[in-house]
C-alpha positions as CSV (number, residue, x, y, z in Angstrom):
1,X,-14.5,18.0,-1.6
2,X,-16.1,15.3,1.2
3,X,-18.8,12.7,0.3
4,X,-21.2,12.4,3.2
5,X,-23.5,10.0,3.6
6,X,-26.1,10.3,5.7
7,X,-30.3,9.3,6.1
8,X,-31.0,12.7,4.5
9,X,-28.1,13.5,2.1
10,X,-24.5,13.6,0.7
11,X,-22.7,14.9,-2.0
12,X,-18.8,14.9,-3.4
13,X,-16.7,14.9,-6.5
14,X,-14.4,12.4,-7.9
15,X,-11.5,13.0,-10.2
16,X,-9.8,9.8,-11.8
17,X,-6.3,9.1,-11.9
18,X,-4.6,10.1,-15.4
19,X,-1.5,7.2,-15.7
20,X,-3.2,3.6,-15.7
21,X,-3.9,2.7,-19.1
22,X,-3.9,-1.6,-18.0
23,X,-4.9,-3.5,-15.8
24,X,-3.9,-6.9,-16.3
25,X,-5.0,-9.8,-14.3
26,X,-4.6,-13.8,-14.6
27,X,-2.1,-16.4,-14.6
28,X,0.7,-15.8,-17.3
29,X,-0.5,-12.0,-18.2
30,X,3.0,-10.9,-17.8
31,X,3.8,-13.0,-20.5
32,X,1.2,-12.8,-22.4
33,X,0.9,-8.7,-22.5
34,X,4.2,-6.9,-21.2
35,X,5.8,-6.6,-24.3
36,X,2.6,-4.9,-25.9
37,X,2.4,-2.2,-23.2
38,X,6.0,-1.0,-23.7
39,X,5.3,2.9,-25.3
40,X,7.2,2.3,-28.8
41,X,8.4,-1.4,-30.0
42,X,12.2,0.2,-29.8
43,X,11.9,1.2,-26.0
44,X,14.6,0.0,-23.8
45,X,13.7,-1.2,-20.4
46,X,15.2,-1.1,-16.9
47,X,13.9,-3.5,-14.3
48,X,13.6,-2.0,-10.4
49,X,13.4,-5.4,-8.3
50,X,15.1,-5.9,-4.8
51,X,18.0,-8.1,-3.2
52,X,15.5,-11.2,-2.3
53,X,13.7,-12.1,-5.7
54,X,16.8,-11.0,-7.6
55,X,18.7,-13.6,-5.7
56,X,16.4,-16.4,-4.5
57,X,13.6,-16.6,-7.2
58,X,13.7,-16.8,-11.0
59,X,11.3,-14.5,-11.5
60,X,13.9,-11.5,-12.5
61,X,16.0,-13.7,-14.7
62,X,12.5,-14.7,-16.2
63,X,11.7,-11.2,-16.5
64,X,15.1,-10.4,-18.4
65,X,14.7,-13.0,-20.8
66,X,11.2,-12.5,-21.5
67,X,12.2,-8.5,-22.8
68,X,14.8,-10.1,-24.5
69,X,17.3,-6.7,-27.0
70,X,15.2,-4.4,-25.0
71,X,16.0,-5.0,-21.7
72,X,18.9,-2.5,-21.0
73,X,20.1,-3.9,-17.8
74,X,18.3,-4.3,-14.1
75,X,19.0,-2.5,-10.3
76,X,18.3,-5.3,-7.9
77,X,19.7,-4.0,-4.6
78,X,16.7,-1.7,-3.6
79,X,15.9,-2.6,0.1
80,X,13.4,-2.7,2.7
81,X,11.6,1.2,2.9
82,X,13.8,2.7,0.5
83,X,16.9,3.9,1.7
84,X,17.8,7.2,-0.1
85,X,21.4,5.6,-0.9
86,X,19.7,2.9,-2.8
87,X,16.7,5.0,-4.2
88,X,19.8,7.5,-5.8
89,X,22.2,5.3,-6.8
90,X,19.1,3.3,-9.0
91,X,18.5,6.6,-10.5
92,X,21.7,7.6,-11.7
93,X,22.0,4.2,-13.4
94,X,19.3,5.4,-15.4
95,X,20.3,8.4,-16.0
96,X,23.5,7.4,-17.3
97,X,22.1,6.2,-20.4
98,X,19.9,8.3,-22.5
99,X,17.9,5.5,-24.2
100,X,15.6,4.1,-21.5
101,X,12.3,5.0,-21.3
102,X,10.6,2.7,-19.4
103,X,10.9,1.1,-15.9
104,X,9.4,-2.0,-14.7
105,X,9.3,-2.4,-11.0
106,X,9.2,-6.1,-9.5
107,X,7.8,-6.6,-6.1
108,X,6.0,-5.0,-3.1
109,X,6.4,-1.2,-2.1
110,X,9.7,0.0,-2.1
111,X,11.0,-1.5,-5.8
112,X,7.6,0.5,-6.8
113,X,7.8,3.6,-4.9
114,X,12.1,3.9,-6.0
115,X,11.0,3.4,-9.5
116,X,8.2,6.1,-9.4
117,X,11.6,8.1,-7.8
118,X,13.4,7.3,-10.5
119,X,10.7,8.7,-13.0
120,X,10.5,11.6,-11.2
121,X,13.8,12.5,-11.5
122,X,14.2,11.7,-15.1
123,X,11.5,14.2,-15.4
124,X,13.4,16.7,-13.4
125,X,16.5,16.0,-15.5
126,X,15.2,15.3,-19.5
127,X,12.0,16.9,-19.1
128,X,10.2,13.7,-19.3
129,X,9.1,10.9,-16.8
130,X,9.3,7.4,-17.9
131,X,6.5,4.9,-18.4
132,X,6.3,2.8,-15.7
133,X,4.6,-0.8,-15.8
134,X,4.4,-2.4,-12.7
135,X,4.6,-6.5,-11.3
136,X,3.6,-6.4,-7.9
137,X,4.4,-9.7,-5.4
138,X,2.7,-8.2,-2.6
139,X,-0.6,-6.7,-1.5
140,X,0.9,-3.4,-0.6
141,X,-1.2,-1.5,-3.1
142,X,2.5,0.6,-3.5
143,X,1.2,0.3,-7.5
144,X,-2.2,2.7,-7.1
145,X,-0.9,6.1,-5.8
146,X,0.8,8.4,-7.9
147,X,3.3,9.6,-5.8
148,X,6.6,7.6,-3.7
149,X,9.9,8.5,-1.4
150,X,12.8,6.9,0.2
151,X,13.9,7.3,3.9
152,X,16.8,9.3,5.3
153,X,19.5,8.3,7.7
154,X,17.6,9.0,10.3
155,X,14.6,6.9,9.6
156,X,12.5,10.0,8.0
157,X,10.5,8.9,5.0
158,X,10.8,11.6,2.6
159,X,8.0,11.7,-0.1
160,X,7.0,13.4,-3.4
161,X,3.9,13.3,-5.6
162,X,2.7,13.7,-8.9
163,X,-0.2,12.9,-11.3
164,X,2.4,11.6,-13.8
165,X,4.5,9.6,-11.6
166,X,1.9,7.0,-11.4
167,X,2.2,4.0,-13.1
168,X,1.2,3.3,-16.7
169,X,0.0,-0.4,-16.4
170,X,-0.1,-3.0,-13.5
171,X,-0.1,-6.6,-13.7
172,X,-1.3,-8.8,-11.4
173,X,0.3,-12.5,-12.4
174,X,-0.2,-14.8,-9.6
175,X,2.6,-16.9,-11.5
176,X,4.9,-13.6,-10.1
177,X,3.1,-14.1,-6.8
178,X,3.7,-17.7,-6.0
179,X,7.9,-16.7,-4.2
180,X,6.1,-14.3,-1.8
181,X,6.5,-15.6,2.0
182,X,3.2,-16.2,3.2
183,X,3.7,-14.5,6.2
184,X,4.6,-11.2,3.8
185,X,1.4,-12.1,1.8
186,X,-1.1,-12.0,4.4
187,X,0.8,-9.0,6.1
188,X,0.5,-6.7,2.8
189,X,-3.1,-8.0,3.2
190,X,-3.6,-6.2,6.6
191,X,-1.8,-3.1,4.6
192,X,-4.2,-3.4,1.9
193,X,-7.3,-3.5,4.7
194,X,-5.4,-0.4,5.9
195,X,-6.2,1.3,2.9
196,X,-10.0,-0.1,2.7
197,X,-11.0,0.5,6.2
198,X,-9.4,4.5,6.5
199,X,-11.1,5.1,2.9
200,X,-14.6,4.8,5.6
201,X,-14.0,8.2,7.7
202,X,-11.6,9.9,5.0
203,X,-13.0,13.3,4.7
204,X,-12.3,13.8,1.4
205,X,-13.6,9.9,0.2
206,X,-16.0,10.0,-2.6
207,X,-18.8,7.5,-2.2
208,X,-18.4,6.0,-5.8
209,X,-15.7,4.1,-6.8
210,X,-13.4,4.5,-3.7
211,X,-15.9,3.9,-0.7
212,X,-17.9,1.3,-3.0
213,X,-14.5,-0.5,-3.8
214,X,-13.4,-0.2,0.0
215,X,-16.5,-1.9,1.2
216,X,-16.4,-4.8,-1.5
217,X,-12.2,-5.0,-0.6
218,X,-13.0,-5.6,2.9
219,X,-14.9,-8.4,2.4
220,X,-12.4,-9.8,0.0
221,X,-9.9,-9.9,2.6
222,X,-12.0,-11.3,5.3
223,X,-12.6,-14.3,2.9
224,X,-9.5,-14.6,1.2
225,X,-6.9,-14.0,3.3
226,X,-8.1,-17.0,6.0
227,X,-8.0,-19.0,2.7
228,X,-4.4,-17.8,1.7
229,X,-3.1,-18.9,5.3
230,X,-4.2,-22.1,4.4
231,X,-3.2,-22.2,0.6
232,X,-0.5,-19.7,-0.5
233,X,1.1,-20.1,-3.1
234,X,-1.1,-23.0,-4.8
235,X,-4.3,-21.9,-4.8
236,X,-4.0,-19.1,-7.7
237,X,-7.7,-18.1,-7.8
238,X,-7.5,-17.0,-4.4
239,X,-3.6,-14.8,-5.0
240,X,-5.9,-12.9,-8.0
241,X,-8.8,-11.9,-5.8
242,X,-6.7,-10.9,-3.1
243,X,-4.3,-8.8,-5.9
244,X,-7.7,-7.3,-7.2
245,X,-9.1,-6.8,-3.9
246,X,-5.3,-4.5,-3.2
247,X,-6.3,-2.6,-6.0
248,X,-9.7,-2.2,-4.8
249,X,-8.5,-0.8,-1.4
250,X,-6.6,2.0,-3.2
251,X,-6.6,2.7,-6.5
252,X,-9.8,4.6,-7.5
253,X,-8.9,7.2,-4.7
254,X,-9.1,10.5,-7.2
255,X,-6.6,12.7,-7.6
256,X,-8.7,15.0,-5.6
257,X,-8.1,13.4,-2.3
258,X,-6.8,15.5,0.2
259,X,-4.3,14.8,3.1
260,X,-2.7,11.7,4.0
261,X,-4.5,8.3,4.5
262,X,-5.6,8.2,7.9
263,X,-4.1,7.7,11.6
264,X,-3.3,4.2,10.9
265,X,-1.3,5.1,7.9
266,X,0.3,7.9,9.7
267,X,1.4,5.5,12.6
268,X,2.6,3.4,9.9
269,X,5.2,6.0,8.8
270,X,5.9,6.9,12.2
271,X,6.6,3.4,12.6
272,X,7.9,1.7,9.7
273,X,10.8,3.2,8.5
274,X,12.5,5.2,11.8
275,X,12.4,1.9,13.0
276,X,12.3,-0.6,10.3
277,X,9.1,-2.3,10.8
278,X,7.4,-3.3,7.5
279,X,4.5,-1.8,7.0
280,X,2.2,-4.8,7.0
281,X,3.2,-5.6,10.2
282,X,2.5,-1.5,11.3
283,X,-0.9,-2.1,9.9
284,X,-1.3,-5.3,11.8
285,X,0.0,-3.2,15.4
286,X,-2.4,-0.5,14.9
287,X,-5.2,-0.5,12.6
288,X,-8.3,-2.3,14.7
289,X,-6.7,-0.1,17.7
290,X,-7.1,3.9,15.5
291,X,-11.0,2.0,14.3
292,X,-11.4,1.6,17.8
293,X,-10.4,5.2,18.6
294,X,-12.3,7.1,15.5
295,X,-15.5,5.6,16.8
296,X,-15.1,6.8,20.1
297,X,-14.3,10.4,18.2
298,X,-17.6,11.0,16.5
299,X,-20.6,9.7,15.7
300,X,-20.1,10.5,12.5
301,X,-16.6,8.1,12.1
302,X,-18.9,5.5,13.9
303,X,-21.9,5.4,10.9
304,X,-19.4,5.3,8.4
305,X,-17.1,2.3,10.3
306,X,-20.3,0.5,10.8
307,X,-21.1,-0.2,7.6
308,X,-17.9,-2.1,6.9
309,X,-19.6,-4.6,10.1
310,X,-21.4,-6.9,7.4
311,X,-18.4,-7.1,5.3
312,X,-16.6,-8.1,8.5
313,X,-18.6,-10.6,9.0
314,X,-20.8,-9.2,12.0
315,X,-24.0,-7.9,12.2
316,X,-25.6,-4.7,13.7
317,X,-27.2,-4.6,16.7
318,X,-28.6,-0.5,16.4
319,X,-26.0,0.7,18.8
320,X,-23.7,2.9,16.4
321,X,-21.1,2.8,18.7
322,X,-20.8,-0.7,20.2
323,X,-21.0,-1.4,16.2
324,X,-18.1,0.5,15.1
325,X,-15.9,-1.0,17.9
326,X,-16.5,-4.1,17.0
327,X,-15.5,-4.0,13.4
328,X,-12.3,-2.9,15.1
329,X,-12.2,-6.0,17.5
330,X,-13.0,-8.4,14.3
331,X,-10.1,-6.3,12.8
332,X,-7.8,-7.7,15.7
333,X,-9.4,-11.2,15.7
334,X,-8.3,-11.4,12.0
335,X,-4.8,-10.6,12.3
336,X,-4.9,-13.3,15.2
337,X,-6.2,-15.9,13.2
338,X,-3.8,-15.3,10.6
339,X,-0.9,-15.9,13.2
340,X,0.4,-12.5,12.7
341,X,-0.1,-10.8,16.0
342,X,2.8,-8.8,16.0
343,X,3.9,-8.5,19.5
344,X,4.9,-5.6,21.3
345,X,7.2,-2.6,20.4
346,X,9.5,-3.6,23.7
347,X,9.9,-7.0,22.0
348,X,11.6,-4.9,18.7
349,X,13.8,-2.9,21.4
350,X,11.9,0.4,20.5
351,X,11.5,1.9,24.5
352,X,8.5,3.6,25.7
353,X,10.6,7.1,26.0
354,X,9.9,6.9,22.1
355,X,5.9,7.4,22.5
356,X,6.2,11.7,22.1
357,X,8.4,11.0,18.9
358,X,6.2,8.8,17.6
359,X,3.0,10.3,18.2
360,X,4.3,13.8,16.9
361,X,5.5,11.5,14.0
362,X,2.2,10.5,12.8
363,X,0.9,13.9,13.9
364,X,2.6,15.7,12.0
365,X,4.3,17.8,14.7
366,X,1.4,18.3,16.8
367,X,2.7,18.0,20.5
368,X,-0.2,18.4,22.6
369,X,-4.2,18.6,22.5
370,X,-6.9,16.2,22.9
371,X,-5.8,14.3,19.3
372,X,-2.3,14.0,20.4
373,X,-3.2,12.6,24.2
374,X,-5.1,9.9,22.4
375,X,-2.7,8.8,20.3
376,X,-0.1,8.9,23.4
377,X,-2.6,6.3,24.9
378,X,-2.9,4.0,22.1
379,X,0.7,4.1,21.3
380,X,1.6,3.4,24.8
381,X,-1.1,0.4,24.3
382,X,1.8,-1.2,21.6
383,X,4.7,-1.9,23.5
């Protein structure tokens, strides 16, 4: 069901998630409370982690040692967008061993979204899914939605959800935080403002928690991430309320919610994996740009975007409209400002014959009416 709000009235429903137990959140939680979340003090853990922190960082060695006897071994080749080779070759060295029951991914979306995979398809094999504790290094928000995929060959993601392939507990350790490039920090950001700003003109987002979150996320990341461009890694205060400001964004959605994310998400796909763009940087391409075009769609998209104006920094002026498209210009400014202005799709040697594919991409299919000639338009406006 919708959650309108309007001068007169507005109703909805909410339905929370049934996985997360913990929430964890400080410097040193890891440590402090990993052990104490595993489901049975015999459990054997598997760590999901990619090629980067395995080999460059000592988080995962850090992370081995800390699990001590039950850590039962650790897949550290998971790449960029999941690549169904990797995604299935993690999950069969699970499934080789019949004494793991829990998984604890380490890092942004795709070492979350293979282990929520690999879950899955111990489900599908033992009848059960595993419990899944989470330690994410990014803003992605990968860690709040119940569902994940890997991509074909051919670029496709491929995805699959379920209530019980969420994740059991998340922590958010800034001491795990403190490897992540800034320029990967403050692009999972934009993903994470992604998730806030579509939440607005969802038609299925309840008004309380997700729209109350989204609104309190946004101006999080206005503040914040200006402050992480300056300070990343050192200034820990600021990696926690950008982590808790991630979780914000997405994670009280309801398992109620209906359809995908939004347009910008939907470009994001259409984007990310066919041609392996991360999806901080698809967020950064397209999000003030599909703000920009929702206003212009209804008046109704326009009341809700205004009200993410004051958390934006900007204030009304009365004019619904000229409102709206300026929380989509202050959406661009901030991705300026944060020297991530990610060029043009010409400059990643994606050619403008590719604007059908990608449109019907993020469509869907659709390949023609008034949606799918604006989203022509403001794809053609990326390269």
């Amino acid at each position: 069901m919708s959650a309108e709000r309007s001068s007169k009235t507005f109703s909805g429903l909410w339905q929370p998630s049934i996985n997360v137990k913990n929430l964890w959140y400080g410097s040193g939680c890891v440590e402090k409370h990993l052990l104490s979340t595993r489901p049975t003090p015999s459990s054997k853990v598997i760590i999901v982690t990619g090629t980067s922190l395995a080999a460059k960082t000592p988080l995962v060695r850090q992370l081995e040692a800390l699990l001590g006897d039950h850590h039962a071994g650790t897949v550290s080749n998971i790449r960029q967008h999941g690549p169904v080779a990797d995604v299935e070759r993690a999950a069969e060295s699970v499934l080789s061993r019949g004494d793991i029951d829990t998984i604890v991914s380490l890092g942004g979306g795709s070492p979350i979204d293979t282990a929520k995979v690999i879950s899955l398809r111990t489900k599908e094999r033992r009848g059960t899914f595993l419990t899944h504790l989470t330690i994410p290094t990014t803003l992605s928000a990968a860690e709040c939605t119940a569902g994940g995929g890997y991509t074909m060959p051919d670029g496709v993601k491929v995805g699959f959800r379920a209530p019980e392939m969420g994740v059991s507990a998340i922590f958010y350790d800034p001491q795990y935080a403190r490897y992540t490039p800034k320029d990967l920090w403050l692009s999972t950001g934009m993903r994470a403002m992604d998730h806030a700003v579509e939440c607005m003109y969802h038609p299925c987002a309840a008004e309380v928690p997700w729209k109350a979150l989204s609104l309190w996320a946004v101006g999080e990341l206005f503040e914040c991430l200006p402050k992480a461009r300056d300070s990343h890694p050192h200034d820990e205060s600021v990696i926690i309320r950008l982590m808790l400001a991630a979780y914000a964004s997405s994670g009280l959605k309801g398992e109620n919610l209906k359809g995908g994310m939004g347009l910008s998400h939907s470009l994001g796909h259409a984007l990310g994996s066919p041609y392996g763009i991360p999806h901080g940087i698809t967020s950064c391409m397209t999000l003030g740009k599909v703000v920009q075009l929702k206003a212009h769609e209804s008046s109704k998209n326009a009341e809700q975007i205004i009200r993410l104006l004051p958390a934006a920094r900007g204030r009304r002026t009365g004019d619904n409209l000229r409102d709206a498209l300026e929380v989509g210009d202050r959406i661009v400014a901030l991705v300026d400002s944060l020297g991530l202005s990610p060029g043009g799709l010409s400059d990643r040697g994606i050619s403008k014959e590719e604007t059908p594919t990608i449109a019907q991409r993020a469509l869907g299919g659709v390949r023609e009416g008034p949606l799918y000639d604006q989203v022509v338009k403001l794809v053609q406006t990326l390269f």
